[in-house]
C-alpha positions in Angstrom: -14.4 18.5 39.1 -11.9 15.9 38.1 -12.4 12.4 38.9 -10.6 9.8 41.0 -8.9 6.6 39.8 -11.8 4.7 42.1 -14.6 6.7 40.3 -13.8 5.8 37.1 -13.5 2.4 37.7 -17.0 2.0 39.3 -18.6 4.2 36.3 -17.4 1.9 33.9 -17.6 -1.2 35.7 -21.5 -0.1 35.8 -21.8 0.4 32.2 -20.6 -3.3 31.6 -16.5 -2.5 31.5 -14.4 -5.4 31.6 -11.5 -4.7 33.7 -9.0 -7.0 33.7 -6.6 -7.6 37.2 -3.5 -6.0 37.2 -0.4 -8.7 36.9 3.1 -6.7 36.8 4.9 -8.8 34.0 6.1 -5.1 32.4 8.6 -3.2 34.2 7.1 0.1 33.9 11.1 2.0 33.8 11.0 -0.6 30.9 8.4 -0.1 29.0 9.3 3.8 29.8 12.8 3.6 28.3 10.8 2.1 25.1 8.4 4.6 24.9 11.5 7.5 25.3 13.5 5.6 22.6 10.0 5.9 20.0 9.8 9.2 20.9 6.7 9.0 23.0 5.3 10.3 26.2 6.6 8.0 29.2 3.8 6.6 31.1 2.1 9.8 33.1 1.3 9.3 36.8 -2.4 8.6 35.9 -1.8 5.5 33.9 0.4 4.3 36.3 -1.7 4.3 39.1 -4.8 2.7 36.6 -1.9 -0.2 35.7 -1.4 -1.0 39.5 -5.2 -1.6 39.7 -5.9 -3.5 36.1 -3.7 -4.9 33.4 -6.3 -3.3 30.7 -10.0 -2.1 30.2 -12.7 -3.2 27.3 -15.9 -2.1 26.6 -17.3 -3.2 23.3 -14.8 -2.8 20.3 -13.0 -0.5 22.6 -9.8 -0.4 24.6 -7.7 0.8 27.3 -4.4 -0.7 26.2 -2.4 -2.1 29.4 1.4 -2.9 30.2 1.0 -6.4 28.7 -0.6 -8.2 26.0 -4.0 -9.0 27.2 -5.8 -12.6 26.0 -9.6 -11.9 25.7 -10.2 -15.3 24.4 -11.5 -14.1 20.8 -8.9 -14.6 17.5 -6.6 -11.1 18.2 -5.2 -10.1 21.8 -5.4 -6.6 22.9 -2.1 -5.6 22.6 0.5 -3.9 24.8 0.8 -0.1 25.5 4.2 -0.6 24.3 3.7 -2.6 21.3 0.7 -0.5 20.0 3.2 2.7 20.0 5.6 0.6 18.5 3.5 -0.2 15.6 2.5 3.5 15.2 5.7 5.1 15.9 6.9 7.4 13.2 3.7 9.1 12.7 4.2 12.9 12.9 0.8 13.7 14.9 2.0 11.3 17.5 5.4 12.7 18.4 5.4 13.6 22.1 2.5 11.5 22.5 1.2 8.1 23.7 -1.7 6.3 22.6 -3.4 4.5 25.4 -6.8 3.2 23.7 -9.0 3.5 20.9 -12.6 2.5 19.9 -13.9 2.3 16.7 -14.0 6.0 15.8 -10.8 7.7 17.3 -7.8 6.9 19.4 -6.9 8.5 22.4 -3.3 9.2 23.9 -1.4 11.8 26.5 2.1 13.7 26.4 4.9 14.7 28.7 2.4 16.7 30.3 -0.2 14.3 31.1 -2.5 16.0 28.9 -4.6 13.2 27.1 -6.2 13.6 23.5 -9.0 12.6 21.3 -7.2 11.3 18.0 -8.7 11.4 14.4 -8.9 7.4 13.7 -6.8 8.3 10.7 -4.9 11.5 10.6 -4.0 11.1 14.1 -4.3 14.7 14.5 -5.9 16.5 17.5 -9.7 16.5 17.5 -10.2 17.4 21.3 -8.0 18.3 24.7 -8.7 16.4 28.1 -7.0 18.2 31.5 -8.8 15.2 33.2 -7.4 11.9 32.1 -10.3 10.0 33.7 -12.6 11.8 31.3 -10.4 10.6 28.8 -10.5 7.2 29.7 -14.3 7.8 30.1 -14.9 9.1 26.6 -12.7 6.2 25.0 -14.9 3.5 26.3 -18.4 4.9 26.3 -18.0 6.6 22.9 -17.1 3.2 21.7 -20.0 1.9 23.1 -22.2 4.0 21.3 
């Protein structure tokens, strides 16, 4: 049974999440015309809808990146969805894909498709296939919780 944006958000808002409120500063056509011109997956219907909810997701050392540049009020921001793709475009493993968080031990991204991954932290190749991006989303943050 897949999940629902709202189910998500109360499971990992009970295991200590910090979910931080959505503000529109990105035009999502935007940031999706950046992602197209890197080569990567525009933002999938799932991510979209998470976006018009919260700007961005922590848990620990891990991260749901968001549409902007998120202060957490420790030395590095979390950066953007766009600018963490930036910084990793021209990796092979990532072409078609976008990476929308990490924790400590792999990243975690989603194609044209809308079919998210589990990353290798540094191969970047596939190490496991989600059909539910909520589960996904679930595995980044609890995983790097651990």
């Amino acid at each position: 049974i897949k999940m629902t944006l709202m189910e998500f958000l109360s499971l990992i808002k009970s295991r200590g999440a910090t979910v931080f409120p959505a503000k529109q500063t990105s035009n999502i056509s935007v940031v999706n015309t950046n992602l197209q011109n890197m080569r990567a997956a525009m933002l999938q219907p799932f991510i979209i809808e998470l976006y018009n909810t919260c700007s961005g997701i922590t848990l620990g050392s891990a991260c749901i990146f968001g549409l902007s540049e998120i202060d957490r009020g420790i030395k590095y921001p979390l950066p953007s969805i766009e600018k963490i793709n930036k910084d990793m475009a021209g990796n092979k493993n990532l072409f078609g894909k976008t990476v929308f968080g990490r924790n400590d031990l792999f990243w975690f991204a989603f194609d044209v498709n809308g079919t998210c991954f589990m990353l290798d932290n540094l191969t970047l190749s596939v190490l496991k296939k989600y059909d539910d991006p909520y589960r996904a989303m679930l595995d980044c943050l609890i995983i790097g919780k651990i």
